[in-house]
Backbone bond lengths (Angstrom), bond angles and torsions (degrees), N, CA, C in turn:
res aa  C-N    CA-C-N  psi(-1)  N-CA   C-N-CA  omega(-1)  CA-C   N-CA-C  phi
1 X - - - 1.456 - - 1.521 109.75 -
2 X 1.249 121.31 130.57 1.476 127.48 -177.77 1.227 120.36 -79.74
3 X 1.294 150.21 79.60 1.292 136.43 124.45 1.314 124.13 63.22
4 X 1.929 161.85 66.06 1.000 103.22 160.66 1.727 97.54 -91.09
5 X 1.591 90.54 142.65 1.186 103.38 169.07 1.943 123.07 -64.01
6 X 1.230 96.41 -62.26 1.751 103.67 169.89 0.986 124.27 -23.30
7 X 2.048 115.07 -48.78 1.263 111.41 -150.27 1.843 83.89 -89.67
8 X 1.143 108.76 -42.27 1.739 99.46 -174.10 1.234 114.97 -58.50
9 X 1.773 136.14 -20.28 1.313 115.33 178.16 1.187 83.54 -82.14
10 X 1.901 152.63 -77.26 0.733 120.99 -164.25 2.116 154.63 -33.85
11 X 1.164 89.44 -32.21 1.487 121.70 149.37 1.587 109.65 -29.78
12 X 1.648 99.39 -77.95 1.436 98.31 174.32 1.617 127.64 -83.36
13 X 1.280 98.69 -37.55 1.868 87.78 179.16 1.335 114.33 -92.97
14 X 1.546 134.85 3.40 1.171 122.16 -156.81 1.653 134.77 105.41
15 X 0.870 111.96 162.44 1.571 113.54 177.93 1.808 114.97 -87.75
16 X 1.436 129.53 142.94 0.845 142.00 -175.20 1.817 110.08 -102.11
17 X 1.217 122.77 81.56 1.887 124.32 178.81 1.532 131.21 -115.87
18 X 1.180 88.55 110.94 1.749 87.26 -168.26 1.839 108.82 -129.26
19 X 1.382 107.26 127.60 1.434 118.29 178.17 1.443 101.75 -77.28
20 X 1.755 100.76 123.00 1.475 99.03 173.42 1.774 103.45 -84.12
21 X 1.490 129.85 157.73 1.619 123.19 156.94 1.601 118.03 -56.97
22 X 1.187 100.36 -28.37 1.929 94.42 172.57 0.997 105.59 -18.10
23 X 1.755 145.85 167.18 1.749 107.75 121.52 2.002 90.95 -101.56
24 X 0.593 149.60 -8.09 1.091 116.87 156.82 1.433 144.99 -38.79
25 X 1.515 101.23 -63.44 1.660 115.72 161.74 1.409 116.07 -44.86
26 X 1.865 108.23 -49.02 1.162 128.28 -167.19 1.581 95.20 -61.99
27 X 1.464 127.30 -54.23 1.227 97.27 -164.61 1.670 116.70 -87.69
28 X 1.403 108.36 20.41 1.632 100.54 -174.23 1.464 105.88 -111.72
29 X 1.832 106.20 -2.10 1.638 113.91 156.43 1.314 113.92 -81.50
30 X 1.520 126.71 -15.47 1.477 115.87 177.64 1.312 118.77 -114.04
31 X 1.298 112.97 -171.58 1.520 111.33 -154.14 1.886 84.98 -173.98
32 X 1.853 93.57 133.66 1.505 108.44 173.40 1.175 82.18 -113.15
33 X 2.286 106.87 139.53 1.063 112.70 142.80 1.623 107.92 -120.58
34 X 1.654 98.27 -158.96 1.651 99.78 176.66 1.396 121.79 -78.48
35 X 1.446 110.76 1.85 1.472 129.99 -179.26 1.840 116.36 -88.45
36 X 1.566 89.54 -40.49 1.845 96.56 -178.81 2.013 88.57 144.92
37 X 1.430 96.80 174.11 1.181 105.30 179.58 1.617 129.32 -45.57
38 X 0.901 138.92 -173.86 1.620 144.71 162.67 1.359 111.12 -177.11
39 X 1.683 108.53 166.65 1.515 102.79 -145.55 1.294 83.51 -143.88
40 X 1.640 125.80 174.01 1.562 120.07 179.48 1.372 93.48 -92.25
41 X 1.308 117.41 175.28 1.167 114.39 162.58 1.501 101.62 -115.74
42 X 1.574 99.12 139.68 1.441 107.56 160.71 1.535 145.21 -78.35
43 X 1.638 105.78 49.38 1.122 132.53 -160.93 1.445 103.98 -129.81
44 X 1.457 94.59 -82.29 1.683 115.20 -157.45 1.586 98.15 -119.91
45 X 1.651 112.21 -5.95 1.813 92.51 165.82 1.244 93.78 90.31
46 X 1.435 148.97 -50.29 1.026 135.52 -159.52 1.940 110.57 -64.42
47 X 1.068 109.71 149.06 1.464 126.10 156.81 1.762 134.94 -72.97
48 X 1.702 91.29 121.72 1.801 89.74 -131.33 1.892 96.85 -121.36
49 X 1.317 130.52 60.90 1.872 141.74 149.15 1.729 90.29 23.44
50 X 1.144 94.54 113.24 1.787 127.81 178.00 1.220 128.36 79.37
51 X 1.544 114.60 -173.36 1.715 106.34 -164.56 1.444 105.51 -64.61
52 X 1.442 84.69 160.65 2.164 107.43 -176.78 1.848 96.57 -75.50
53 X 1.475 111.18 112.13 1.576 122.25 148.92 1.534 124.32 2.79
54 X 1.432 98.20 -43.00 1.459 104.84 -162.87 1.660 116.19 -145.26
55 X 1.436 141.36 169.65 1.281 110.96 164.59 1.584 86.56 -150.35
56 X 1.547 119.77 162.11 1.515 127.47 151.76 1.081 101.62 163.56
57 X 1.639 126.22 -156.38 1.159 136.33 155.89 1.047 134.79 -43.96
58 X 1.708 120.83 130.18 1.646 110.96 -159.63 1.788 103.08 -59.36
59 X 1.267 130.41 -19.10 1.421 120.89 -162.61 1.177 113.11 -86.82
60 X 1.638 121.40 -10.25 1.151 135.77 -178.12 1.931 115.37 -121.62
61 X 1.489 73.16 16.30 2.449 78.31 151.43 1.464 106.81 -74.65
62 X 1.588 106.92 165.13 1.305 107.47 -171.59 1.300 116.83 -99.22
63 X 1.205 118.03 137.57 1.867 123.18 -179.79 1.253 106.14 -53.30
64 X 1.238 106.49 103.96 1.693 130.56 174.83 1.270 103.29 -86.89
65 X 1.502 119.67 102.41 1.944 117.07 161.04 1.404 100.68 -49.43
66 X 1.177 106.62 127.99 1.746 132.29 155.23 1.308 124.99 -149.64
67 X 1.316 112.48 147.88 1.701 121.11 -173.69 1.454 114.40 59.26
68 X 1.865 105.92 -128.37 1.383 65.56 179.46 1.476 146.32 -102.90
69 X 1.001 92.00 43.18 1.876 104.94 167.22 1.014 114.11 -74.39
70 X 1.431 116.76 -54.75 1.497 132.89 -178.33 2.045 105.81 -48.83
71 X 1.476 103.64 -33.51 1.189 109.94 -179.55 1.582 130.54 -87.27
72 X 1.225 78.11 -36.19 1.799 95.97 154.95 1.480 122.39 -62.94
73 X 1.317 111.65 -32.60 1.856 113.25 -173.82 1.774 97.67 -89.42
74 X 1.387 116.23 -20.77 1.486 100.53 170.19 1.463 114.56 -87.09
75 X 0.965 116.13 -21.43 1.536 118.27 168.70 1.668 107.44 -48.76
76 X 1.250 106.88 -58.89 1.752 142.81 -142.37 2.175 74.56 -70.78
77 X 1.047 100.53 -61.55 1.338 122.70 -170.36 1.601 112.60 -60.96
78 X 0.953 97.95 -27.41 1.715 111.42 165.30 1.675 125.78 -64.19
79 X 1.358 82.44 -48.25 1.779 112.17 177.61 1.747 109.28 -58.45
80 X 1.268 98.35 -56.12 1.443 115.22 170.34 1.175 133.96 -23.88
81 X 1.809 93.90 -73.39 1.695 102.22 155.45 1.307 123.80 -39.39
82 X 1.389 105.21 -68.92 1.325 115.28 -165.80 1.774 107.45 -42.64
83 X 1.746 108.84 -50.63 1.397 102.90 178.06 1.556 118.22 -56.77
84 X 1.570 110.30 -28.40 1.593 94.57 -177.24 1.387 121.34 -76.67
85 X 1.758 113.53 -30.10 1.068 109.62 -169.19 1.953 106.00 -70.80
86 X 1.213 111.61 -8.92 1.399 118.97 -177.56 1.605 107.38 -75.76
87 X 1.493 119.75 -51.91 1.231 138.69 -178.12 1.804 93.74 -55.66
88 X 1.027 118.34 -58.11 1.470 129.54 -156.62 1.989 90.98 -56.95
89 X 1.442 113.60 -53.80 0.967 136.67 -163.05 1.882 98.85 -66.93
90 X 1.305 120.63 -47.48 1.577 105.41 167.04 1.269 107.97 -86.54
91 X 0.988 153.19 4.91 1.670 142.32 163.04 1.151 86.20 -60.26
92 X 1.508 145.87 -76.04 1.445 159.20 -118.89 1.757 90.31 -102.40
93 X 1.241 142.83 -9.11 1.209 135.92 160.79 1.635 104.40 -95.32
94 X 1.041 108.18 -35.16 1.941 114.40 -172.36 1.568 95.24 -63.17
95 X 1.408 131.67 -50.40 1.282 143.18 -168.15 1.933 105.80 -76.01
96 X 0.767 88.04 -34.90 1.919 94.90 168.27 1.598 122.42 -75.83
97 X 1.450 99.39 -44.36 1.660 102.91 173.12 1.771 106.18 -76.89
98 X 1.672 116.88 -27.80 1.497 106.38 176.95 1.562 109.70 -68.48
99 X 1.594 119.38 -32.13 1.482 130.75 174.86 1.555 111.70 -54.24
100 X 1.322 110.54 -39.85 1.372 111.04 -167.78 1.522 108.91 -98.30
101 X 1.849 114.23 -6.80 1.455 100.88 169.91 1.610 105.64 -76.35
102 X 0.966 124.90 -2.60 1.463 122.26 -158.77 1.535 98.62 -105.04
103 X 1.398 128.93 -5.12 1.498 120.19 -163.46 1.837 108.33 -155.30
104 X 1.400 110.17 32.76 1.067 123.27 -138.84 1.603 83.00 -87.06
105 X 1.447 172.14 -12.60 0.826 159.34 110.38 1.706 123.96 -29.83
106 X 1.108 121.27 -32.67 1.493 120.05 153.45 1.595 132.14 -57.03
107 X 1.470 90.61 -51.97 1.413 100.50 160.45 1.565 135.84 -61.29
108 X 1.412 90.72 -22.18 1.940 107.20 -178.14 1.950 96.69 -71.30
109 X 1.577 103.33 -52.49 1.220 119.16 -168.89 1.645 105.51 -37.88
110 X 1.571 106.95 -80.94 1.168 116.44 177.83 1.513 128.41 -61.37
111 X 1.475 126.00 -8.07 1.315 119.63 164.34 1.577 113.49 -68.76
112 X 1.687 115.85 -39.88 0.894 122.07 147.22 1.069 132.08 5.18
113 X 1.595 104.61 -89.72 1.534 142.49 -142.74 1.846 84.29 -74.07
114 X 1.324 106.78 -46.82 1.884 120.45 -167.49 1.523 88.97 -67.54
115 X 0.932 124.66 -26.66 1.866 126.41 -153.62 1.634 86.36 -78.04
116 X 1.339 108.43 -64.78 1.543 96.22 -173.05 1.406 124.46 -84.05
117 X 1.170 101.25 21.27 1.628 112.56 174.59 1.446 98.44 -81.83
118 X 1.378 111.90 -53.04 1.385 118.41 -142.78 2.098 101.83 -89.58
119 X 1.282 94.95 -15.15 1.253 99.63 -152.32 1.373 98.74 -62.11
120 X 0.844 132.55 -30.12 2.121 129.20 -156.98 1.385 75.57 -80.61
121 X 1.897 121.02 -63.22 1.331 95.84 -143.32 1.852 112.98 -59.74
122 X 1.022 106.56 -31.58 1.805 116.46 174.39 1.563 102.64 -46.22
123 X 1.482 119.71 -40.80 1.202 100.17 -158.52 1.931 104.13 -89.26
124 X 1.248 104.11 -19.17 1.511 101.96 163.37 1.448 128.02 -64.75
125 X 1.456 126.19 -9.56 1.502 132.88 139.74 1.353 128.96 -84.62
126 X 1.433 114.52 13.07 1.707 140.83 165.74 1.949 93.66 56.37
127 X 1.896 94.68 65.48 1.565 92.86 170.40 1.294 85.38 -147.08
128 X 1.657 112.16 128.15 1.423 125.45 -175.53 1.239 113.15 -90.58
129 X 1.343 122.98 97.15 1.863 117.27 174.51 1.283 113.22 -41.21
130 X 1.454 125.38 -39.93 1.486 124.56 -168.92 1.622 129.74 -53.39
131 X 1.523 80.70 -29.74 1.438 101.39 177.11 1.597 125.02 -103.84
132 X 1.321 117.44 -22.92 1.634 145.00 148.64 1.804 99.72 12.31
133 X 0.851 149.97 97.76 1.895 118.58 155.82 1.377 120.33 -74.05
134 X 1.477 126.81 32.14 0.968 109.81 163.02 1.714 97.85 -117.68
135 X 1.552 121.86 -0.09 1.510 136.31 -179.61 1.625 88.29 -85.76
136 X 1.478 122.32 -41.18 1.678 124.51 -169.63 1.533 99.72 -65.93
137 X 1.761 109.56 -53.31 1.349 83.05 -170.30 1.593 123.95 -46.68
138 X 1.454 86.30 -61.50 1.487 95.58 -148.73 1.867 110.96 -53.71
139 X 1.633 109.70 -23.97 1.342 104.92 173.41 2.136 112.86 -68.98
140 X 1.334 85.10 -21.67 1.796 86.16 178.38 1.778 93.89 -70.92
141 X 1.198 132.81 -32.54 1.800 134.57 -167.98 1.942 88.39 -42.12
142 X 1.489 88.87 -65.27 1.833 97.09 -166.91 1.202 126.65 -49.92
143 X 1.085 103.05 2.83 1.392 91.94 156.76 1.415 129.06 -133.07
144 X 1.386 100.72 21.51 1.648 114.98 172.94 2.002 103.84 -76.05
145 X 1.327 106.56 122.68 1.514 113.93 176.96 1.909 111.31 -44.77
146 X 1.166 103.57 171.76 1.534 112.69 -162.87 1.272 82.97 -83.77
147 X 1.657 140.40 -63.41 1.382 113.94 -161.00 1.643 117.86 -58.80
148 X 1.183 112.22 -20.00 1.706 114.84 -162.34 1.417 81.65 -83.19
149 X 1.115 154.96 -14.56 1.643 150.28 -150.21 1.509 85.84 -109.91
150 X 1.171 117.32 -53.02 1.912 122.28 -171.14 1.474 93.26 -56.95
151 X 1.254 128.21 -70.12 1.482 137.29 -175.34 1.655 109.62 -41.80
152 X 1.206 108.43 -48.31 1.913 90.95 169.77 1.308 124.01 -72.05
153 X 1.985 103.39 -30.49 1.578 91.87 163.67 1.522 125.68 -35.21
154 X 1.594 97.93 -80.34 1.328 113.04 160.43 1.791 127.41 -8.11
155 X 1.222 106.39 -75.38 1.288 112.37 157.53 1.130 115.38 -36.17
156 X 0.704 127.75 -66.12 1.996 134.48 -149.59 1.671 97.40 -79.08
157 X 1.477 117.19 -12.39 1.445 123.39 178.96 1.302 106.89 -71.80
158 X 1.528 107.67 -50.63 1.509 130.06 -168.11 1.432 105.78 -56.72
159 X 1.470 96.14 -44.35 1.818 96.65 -165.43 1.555 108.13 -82.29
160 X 1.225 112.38 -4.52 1.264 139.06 -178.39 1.561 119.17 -79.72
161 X 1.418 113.82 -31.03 1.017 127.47 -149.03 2.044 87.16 -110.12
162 X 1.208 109.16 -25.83 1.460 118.53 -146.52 1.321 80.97 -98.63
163 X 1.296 125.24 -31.37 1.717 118.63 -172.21 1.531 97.75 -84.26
164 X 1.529 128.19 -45.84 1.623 128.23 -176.32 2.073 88.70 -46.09
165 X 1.176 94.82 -71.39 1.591 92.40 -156.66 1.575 117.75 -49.99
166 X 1.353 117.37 -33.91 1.595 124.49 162.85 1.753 92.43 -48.19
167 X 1.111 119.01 -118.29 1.844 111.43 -176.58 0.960 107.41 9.70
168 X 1.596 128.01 -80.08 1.304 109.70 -155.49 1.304 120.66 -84.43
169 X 1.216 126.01 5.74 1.449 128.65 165.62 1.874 111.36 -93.45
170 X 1.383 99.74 -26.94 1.898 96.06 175.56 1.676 111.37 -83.39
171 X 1.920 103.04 -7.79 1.504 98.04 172.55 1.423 119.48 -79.22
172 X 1.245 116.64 -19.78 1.484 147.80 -169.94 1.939 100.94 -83.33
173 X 1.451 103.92 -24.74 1.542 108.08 -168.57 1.567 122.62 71.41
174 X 1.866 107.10 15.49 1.685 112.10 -169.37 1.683 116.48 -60.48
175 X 1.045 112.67 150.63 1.026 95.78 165.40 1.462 136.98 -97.84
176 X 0.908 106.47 -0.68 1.380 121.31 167.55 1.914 114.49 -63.38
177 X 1.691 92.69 -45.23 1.482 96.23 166.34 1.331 132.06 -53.51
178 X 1.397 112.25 -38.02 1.694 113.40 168.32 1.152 109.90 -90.58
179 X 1.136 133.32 2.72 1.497 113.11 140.05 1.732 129.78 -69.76
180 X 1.198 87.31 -43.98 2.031 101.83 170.86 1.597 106.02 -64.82
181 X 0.968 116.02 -10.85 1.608 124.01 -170.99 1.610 103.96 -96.75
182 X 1.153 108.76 -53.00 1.714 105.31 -177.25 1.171 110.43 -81.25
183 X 1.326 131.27 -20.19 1.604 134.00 178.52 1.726 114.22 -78.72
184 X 1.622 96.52 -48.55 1.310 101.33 169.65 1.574 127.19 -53.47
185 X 1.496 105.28 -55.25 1.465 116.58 -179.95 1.719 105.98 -79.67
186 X 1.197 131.91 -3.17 1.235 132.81 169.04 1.394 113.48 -68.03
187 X 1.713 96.83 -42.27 1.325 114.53 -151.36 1.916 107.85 -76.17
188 X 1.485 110.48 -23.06 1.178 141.89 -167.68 2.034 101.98 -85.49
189 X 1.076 111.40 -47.22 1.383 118.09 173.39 1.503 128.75 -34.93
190 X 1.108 129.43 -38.32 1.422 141.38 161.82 1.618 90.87 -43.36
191 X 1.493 103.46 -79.41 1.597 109.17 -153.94 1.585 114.70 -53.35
192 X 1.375 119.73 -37.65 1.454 123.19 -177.54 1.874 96.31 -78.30
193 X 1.223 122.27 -7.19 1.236 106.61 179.34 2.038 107.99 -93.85
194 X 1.264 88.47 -22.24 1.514 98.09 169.40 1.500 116.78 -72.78
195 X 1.126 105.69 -56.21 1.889 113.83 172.82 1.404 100.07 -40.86
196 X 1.440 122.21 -49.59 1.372 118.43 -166.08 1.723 112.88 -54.66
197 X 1.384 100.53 -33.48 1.763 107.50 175.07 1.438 109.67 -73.54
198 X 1.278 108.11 -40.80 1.373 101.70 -179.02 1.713 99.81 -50.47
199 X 1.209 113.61 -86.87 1.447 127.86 -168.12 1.425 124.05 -134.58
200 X 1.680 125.05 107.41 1.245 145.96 -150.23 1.517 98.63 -73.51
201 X 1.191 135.62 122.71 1.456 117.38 159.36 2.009 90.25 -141.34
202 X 1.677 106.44 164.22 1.450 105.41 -175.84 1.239 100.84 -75.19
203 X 1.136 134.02 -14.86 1.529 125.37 -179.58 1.458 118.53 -67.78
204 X 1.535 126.51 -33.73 1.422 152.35 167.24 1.402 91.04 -66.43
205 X 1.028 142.06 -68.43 1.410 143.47 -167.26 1.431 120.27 -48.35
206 X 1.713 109.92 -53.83 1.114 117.51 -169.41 1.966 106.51 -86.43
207 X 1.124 97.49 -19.06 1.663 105.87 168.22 1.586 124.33 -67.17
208 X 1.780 99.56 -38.26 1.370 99.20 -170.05 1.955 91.64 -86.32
209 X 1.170 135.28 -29.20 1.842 129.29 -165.67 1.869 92.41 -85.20
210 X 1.287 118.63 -16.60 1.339 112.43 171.77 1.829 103.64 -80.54
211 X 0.793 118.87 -32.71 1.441 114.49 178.79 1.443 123.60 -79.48
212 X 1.500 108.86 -40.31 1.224 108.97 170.50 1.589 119.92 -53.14
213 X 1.506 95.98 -41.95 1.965 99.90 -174.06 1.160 100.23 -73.28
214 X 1.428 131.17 -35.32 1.877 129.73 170.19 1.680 103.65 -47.90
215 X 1.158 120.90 -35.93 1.415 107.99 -158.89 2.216 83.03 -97.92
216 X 1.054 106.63 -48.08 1.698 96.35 -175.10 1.458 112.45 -64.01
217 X 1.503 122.55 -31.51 1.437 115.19 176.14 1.849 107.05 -71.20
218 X 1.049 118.50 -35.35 1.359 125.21 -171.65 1.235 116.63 -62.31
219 X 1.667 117.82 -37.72 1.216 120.01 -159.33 1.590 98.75 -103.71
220 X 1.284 105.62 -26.59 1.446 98.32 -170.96 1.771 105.02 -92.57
221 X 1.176 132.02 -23.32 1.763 146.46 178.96 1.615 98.28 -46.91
222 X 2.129 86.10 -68.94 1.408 113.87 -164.48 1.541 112.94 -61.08
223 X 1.337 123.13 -3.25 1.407 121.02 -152.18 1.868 118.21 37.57
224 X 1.155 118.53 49.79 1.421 105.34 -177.86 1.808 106.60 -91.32
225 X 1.359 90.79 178.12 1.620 106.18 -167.19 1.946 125.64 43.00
226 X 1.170 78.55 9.08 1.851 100.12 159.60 1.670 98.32 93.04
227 X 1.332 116.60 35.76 1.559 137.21 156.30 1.355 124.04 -43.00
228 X 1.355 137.87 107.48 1.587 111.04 -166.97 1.649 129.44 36.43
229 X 1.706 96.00 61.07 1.577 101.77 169.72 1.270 106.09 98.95
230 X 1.595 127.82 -61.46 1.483 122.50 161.64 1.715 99.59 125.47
231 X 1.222 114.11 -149.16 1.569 101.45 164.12 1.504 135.87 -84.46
232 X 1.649 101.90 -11.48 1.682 105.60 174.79 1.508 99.90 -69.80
233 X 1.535 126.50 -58.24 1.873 121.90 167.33 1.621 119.44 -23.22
234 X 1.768 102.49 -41.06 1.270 99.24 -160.86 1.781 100.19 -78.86
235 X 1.367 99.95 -40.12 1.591 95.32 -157.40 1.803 89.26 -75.09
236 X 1.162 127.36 -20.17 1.850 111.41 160.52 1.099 117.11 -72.58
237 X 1.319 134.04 14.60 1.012 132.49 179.19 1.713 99.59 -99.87
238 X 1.162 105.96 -83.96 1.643 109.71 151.50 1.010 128.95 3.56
239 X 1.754 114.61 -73.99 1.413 116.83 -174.45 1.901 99.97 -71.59
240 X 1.403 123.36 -19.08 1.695 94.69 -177.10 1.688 115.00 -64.28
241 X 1.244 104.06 19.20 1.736 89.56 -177.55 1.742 96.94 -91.63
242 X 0.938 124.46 102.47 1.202 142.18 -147.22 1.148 118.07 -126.75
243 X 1.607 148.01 125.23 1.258 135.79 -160.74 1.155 105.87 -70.21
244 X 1.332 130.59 -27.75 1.761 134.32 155.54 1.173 119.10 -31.86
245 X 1.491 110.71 -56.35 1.245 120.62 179.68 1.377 117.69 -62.53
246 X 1.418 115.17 -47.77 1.636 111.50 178.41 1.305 122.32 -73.05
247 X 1.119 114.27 -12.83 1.817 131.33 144.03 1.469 98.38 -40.88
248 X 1.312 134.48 -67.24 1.229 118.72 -143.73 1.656 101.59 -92.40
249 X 1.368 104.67 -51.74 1.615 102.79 150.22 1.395 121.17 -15.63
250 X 0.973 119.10 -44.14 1.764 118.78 -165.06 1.204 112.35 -89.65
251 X 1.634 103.70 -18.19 1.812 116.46 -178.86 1.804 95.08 97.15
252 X 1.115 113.80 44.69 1.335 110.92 163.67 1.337 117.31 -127.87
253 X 1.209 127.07 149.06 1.796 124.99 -171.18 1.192 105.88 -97.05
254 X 1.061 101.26 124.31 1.750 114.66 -174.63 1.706 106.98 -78.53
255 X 1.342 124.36 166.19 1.223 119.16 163.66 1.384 101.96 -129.20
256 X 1.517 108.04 160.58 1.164 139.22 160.71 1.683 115.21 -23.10
């Protein structure tokens, strides 16, 4: 099922109407009914009951996201989430490993104590904790020193901090953010492709083909690093949303 994008942002945020000074243009954006005036909108084209949003020169209406921009910023906006809820997700591991450098014999105690709790029942589904690598890691953790434990906190803040600010700059649509976005998550690709040798799981899988298309949709959409034209392509791309254009959009013939 296709999308229109226009009419659903409009849907939610409202209609976009602006009187150009033309009167030409001006009068082939408005429309008398028996109600009072109406104006197109510079969105979705539709014809929209009371004064126009905005008024001036047609060259100076405002760049209305539509199509696929509009589709591009939910994408962009998609990404976002995903980075915050990730960021959100190592703060809350960075803050656990700083908890546990500080008590790291308590914690040994009671993993313990759980270790032989759990162990019969594991071994009555013929799966040996002892041998587990995810029972290895974490008993290899205990004995990593308190500063080397502070230092991944640390770390894990940073990378933490680098994923919050990606989100909120790809929610914004910056561009600066998809640059920090494809470099960052580029930069990360080696290592999740290594983990993958270490040990295959779909979660590694579906993390590392989600990143790759984040960094190939980004770079190639956005035109960055001078990709299809570069940023002069992009920002002509941009500016064709054009009150001409939403003329024709609407099913109206533009002129010359």
């Amino acid at each position: 099922m296709k999308i229109d994008w226009d009419r659903r942002t409009c849907a939610r945020r409202g209609h976009a109407t602006y009187a150009p000074d033309e009167p030409g243009l001006r009068d082939r954006l408005r429309a008398a009914t028996g109600l009072g005036e109406a104006w197109r909108c510079l969105r979705c084209g539709d014809f929209v009951l009371g004064e126009p949003h905005g008024a001036g020169p047609a060259e100076e209406a405002p760049l209305v996201p539509r199509g696929k921009v509009l589709r591009d910023l939910f994408i962009l906006r998609f990404l976002a989430i995903e980075r915050a809820v990730r960021g959100v997700f190592i703060v809350l591991v960075a803050a656990a490993v700083w908890r546990f450098s500080n008590s790291q014999d308590s914690v040994r105690r009671l993993f313990d104590d759980y270790l032989s709790v759990f162990r019969p029942v594991f071994r009555h589904f013929h799966y040996d904790l002892d041998h587990s690598p995810v029972v290895g890691t974490i008993q290899k953790s205990f004995g990593y020193k308190h500063s080397t434990l502070v230092l991944v906190a640390v770390l894990l803040l940073a990378y933490a901090l680098i994923e919050l600010v990606e989100a909120g700059g790809l929610w914004y649509a910056k561009r600066w953010a998809e640059y920090l976005t494809v470099v960052a998550t580029a930069a990360f690709l080696p290592l999740e492709v290594y983990e993958l040798t270490e040990h295959v799981s779909w979660l590694k899988i579906a993390t590392l083909v989600l990143n790759i298309l984040a960094v190939l949709y980004i770079a190639l959409a956005k035109r960055l690093f001078g990709l299809r034209g570069g940023r002069a392509a992009f920002d002509e791309e941009r500016q064709s949303a054009s009150l001409l254009e939403v003329e024709e959009s609407a099913g109206v013939a533009a002129h010359a």
